[in-house]
N, C-alpha and C positions, 0 to 999 in steps of 0.2 A: 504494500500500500504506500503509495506514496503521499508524505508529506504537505498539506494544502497553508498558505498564506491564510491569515483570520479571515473571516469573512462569513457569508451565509453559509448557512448550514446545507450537509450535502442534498442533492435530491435521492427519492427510493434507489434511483437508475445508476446514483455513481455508487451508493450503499452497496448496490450488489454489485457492480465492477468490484469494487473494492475488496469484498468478500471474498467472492468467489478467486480473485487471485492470490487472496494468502492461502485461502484452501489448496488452490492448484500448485502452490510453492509447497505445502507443508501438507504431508500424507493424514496425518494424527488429528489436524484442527480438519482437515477433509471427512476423515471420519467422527469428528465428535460433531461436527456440523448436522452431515446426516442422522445422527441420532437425537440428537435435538430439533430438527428439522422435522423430526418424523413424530415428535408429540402432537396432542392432540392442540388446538393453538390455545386454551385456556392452563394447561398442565406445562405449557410451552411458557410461556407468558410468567408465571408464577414459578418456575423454576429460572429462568432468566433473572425474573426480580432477585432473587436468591447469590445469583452470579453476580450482580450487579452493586445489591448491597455488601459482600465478601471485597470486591475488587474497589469501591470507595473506601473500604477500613485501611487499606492499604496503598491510597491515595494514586489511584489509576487516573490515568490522563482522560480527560473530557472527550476526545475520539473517539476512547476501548468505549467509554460509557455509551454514547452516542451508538455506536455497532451494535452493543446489546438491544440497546432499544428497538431499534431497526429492526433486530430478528423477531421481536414480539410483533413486529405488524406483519398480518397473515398475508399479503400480496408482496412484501418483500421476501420472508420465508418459503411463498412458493415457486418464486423467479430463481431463488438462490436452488431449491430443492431441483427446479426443472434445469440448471447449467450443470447442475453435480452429479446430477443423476443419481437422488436420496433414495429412490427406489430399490437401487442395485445394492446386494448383500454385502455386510461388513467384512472387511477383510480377515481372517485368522486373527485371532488375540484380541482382537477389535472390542468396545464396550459392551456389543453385546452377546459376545461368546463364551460360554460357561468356561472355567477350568476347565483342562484335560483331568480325568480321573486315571 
């Protein structure tokens, strides 16, 4: 993601530019995207809030904040779902594969 000058806030369309190229950089946020992606958008939303208050205690910059928000509106989370391809199964080890026994 690159760097933006202050200014207005992004629109949904650079949100998911944005998004979807750390995804496409980084395997791990690609997969935790799609599993979050794939909440229902109320279960999505309040588990966000969750993310969101953790990463203010820890004085996260005003962008990460802004991203999270982002993914809580249901027509940014399904632009981002439809470039990722949230459909397609998590990789091995992935959040949502049991341990091996």
């Amino acid at each position: 993601m690159t760097r933006r000058a202050a200014g207005p806030p992004l629109t949904p369309d650079e949100y998911v530019d944005a998004i979807v190229q750390v995804a496409e950089r980084d395997a791990s946020i690609g997969r935790v995207l799609r599993e979050i992606l794939s909440l229902d958008g109320v279960v999505r939303s309040s588990a966000l809030d969750l993310v969101a208050a953790h990463l203010r205690v820890h004085s996260a910059a005003g962008d990460v904040l802004d991203c999270i928000d982002a993914l809580k509106r249901d027509a940014v989370a399904q632009r981002i779902s439809e470039r990722l391809g949230a459909a397609l199964p998590s990789a091995p080890g992935g959040p949502t594969t049991p341990p091996s026994v």
